[in-house]
C-alpha positions as a LaTeX table, in Angstrom:
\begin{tabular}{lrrr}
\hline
Residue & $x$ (\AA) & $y$ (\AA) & $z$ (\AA) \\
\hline
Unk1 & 0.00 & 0.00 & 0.00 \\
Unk2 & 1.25 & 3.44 & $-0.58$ \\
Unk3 & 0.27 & 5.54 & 2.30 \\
Unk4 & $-0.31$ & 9.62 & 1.21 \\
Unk5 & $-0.07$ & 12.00 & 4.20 \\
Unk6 & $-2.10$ & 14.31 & 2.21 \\
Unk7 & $-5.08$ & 12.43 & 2.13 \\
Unk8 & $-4.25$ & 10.69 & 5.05 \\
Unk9 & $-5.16$ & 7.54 & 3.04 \\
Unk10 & $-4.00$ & 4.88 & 1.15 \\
Unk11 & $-3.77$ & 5.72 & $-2.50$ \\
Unk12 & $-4.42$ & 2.40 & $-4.15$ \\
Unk13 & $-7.43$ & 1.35 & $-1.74$ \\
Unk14 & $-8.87$ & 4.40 & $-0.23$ \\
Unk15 & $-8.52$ & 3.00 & 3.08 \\
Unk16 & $-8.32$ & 5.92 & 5.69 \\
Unk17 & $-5.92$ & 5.44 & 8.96 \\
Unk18 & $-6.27$ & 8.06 & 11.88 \\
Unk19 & $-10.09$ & 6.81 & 12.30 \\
Unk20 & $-13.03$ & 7.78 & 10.08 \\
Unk21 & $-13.07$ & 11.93 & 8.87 \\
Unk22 & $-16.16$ & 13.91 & 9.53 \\
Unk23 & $-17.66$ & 16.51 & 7.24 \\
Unk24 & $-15.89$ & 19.50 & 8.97 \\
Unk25 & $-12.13$ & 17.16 & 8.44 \\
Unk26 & $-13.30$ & 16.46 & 5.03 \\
Unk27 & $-13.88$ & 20.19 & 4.73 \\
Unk28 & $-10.68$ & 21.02 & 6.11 \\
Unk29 & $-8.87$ & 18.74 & 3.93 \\
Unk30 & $-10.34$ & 18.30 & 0.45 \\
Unk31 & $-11.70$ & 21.81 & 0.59 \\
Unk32 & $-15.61$ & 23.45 & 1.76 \\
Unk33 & $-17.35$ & 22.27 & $-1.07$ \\
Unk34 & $-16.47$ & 18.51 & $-0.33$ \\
Unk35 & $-17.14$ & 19.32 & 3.64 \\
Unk36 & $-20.75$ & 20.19 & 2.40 \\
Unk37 & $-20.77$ & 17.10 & 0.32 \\
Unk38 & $-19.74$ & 14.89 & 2.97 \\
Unk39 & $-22.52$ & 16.43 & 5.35 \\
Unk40 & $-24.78$ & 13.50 & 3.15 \\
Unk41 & $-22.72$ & 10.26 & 3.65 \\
Unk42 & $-25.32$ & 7.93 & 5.76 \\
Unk43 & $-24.09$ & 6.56 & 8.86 \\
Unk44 & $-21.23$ & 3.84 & 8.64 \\
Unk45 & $-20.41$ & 5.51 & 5.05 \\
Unk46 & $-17.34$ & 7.16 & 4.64 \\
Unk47 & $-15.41$ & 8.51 & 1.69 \\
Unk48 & $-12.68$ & 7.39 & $-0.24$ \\
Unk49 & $-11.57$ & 9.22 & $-3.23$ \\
Unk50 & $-12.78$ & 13.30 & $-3.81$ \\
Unk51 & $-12.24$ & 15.31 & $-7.32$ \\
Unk52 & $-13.87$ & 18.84 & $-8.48$ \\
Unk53 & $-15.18$ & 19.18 & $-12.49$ \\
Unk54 & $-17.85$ & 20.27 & $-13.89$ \\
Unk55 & $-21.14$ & 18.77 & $-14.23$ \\
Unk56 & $-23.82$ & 19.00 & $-17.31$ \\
Unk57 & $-26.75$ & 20.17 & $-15.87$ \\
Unk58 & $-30.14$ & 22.31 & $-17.00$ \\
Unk59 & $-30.75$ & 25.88 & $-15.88$ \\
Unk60 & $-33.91$ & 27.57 & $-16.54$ \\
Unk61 & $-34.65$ & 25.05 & $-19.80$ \\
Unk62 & $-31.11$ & 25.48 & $-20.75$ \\
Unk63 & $-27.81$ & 22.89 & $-21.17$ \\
Unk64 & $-25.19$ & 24.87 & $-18.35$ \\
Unk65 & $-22.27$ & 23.37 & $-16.67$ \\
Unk66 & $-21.68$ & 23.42 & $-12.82$ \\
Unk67 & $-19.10$ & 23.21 & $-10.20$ \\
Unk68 & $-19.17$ & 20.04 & $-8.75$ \\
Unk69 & $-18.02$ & 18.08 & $-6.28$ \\
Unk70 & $-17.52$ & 14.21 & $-6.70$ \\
Unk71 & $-17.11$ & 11.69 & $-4.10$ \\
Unk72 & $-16.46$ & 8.55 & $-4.44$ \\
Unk73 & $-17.75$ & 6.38 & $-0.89$ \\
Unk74 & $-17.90$ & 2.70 & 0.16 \\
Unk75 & $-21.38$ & 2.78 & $-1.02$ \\
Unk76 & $-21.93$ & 4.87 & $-3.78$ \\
Unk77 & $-21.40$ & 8.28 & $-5.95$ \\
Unk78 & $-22.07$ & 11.65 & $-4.92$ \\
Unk79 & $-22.06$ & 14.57 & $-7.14$ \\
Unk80 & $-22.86$ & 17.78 & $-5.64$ \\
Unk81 & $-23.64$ & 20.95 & $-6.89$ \\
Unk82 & $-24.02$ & 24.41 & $-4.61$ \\
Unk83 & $-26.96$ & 26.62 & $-6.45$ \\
Unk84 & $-25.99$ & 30.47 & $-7.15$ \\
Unk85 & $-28.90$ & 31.91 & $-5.12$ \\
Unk86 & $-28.38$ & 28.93 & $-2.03$ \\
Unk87 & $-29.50$ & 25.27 & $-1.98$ \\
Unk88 & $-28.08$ & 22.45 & $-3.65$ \\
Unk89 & $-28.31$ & 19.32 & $-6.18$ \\
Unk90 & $-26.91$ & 15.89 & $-5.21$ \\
Unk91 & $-26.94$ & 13.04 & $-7.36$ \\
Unk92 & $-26.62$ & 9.35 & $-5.64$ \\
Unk93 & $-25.64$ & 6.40 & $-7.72$ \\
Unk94 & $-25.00$ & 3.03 & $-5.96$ \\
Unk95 & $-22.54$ & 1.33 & $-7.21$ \\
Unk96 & $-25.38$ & $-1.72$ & $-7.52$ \\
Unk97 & $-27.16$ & 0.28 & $-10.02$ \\
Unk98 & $-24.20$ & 1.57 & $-12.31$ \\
Unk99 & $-23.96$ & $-0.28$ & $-15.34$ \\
Unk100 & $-21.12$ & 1.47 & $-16.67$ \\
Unk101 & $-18.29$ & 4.65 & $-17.02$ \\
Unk102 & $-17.43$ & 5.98 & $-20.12$ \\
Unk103 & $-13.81$ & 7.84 & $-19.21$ \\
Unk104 & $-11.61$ & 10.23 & $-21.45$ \\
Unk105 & $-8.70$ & 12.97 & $-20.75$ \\
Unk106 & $-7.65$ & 16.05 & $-22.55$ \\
Unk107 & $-5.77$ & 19.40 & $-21.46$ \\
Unk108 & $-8.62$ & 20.46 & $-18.97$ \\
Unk109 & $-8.75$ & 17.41 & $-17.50$ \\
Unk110 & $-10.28$ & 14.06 & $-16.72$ \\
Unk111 & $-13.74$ & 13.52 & $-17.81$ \\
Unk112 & $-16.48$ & 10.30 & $-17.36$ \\
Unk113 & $-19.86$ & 9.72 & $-17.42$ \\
Unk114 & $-21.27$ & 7.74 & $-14.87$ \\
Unk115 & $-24.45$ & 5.54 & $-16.77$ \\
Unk116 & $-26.86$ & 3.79 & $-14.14$ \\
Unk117 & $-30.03$ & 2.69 & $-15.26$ \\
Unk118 & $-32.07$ & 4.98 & $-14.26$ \\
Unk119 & $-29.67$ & 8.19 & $-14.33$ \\
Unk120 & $-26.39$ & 9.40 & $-16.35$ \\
Unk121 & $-24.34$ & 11.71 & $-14.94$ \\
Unk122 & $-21.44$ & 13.32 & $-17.28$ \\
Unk123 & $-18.18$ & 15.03 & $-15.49$ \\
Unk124 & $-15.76$ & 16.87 & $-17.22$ \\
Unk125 & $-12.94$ & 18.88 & $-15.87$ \\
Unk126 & $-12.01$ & 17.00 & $-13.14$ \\
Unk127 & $-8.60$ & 18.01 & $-13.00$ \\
Unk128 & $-8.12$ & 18.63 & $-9.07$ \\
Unk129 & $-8.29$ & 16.18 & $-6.03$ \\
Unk130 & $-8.36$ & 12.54 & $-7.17$ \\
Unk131 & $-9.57$ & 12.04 & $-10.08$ \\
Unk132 & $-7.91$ & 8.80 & $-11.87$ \\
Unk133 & $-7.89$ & 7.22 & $-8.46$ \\
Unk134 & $-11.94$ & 8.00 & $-8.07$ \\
Unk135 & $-12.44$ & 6.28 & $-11.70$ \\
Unk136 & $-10.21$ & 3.58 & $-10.75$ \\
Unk137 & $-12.29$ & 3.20 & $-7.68$ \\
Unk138 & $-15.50$ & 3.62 & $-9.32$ \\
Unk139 & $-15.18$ & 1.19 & $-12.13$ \\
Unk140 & $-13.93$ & $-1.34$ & $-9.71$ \\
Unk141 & $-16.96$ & $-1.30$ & $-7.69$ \\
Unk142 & $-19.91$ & $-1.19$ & $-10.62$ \\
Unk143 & $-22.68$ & $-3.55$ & $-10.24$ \\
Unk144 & $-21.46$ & $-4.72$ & $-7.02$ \\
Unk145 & $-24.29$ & $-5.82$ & $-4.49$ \\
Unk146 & $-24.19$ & $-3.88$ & $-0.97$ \\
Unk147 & $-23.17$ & $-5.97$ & 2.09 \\
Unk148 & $-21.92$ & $-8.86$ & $-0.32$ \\
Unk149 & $-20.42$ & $-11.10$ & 2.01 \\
Unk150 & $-17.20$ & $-12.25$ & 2.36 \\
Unk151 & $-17.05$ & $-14.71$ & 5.36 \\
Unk152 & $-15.41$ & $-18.05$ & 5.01 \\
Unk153 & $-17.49$ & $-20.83$ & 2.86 \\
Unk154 & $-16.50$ & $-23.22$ & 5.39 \\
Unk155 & $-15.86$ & $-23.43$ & 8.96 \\
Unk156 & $-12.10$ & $-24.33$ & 10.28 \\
Unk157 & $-11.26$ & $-27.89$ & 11.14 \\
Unk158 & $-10.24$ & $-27.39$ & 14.54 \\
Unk159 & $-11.76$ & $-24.24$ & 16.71 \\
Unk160 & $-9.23$ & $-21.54$ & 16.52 \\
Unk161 & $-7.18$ & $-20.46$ & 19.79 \\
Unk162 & $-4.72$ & $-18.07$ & 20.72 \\
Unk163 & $-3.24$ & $-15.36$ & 18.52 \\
Unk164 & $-5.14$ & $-17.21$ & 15.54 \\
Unk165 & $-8.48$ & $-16.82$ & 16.33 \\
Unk166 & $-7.95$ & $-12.78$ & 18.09 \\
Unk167 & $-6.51$ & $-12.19$ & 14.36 \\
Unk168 & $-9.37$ & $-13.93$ & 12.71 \\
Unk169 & $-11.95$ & $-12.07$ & 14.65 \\
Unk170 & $-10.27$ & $-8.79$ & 14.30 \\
Unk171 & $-10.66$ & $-9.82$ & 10.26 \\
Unk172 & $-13.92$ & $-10.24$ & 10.47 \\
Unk173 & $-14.25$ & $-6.78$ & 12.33 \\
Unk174 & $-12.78$ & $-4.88$ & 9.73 \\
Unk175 & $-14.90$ & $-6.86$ & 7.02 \\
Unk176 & $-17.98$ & $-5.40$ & 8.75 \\
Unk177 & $-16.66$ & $-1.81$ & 9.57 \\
Unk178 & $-15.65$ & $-1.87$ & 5.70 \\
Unk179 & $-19.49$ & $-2.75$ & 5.17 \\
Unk180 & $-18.68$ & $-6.02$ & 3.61 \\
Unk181 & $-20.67$ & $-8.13$ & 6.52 \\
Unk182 & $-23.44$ & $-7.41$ & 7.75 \\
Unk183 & $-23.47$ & $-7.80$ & 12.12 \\
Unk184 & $-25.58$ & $-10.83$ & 11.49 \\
Unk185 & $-23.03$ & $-12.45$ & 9.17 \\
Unk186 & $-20.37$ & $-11.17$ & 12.04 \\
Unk187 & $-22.04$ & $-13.12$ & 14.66 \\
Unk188 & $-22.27$ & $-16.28$ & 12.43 \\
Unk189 & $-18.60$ & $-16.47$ & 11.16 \\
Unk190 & $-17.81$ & $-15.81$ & 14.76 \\
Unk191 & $-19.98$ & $-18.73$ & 16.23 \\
Unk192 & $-18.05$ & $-20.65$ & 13.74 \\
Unk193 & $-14.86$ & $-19.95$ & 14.51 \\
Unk194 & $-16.21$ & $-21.16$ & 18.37 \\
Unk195 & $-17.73$ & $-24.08$ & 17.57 \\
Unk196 & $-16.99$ & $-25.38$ & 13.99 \\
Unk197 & $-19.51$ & $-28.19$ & 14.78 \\
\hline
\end{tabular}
């Protein structure tokens, strides 16, 4: 892993260290706009990758382009857009219901278009933050299902002791904090690490 002390996370993963950032750290560190962004991540969500473009939008009957602020989360894409006058847009696409990402760069930047089947949502300019990492991110995690589990198919031979079984629970821990178990599935792989009867 390559570890950057400027986003306090891990570049190839996303994976934070120095516990989870609120919306006023997020604000702090990726800039206001992202803080104000982040003020709409759902509990246990938490973001990974940020960038700033612009966003094709409609004003008053009319194609216009808008600041925007993209985050990429465990959970989903959020692009969102402060109004001139006050207010906001935010667009939510779960990775579950992304089909696809069209991608390009040119001198102003990255640019994608994020295609869900309900919604598209095209970014271009996204030249500051993260922006290659947030499309790496992104296309890694389309038309995954939320809380897919990834606890053991089958239970151990022998119950676990020691240093083994702290280090397999503490696994398992991290697989739920990540969102990847649900506290149900926890308790389960846990039971069967106890009694692999």
């Amino acid at each position: 892993m390559c570890w950057e002390d400027s986003y306090r996370h891990c570049g190839e993963c996303g994976t934070r260290f120095g516990g989870e950032p609120t919306a006023a750290s997020l604000g702090a560190e990726w800039g206001v706009e992202a803080g104000k962004a982040a003020e709409h991540l759902q509990s246990g969500e938490f973001a990974k990758f940020y960038s700033s473009g612009l966003v094709e939008s409609t004003i008053l009957g009319k194609e216009a382009k808008r600041n925007a602020v993209i985050l990429a989360t465990d959970k989903r894409l959020l692009i969102y857009c402060s109004k001139m006058f006050g207010g906001y847009e935010l667009k939510e696409i779960p990775y579950s219901a992304m089909s696809s990402i069209e991608i390009g760069k040119g001198l102003q930047g990255h640019s994608a278009t994020f295609v869900a089947s309900s919604n598209r949502a095209r970014v271009t300019m996204m030249n500051k933050g993260q922006p290659e990492r947030l499309i790496s991110f992104v296309k890694s995690q389309i038309g995954l299902r939320p809380h897919v589990a990834a606890a053991p198919t089958r239970a151990p031979a022998a119950p676990a002791s020691g240093t083994d079984f702290v280090e397999k629970i503490q696994e398992l821990a991290a697989l739920m904090d990540r969102g990847l178990l649900t506290a149900e599935e926890f308790q389960l792989a846990k039971k069967k690490l106890l009694d692999p009867k």
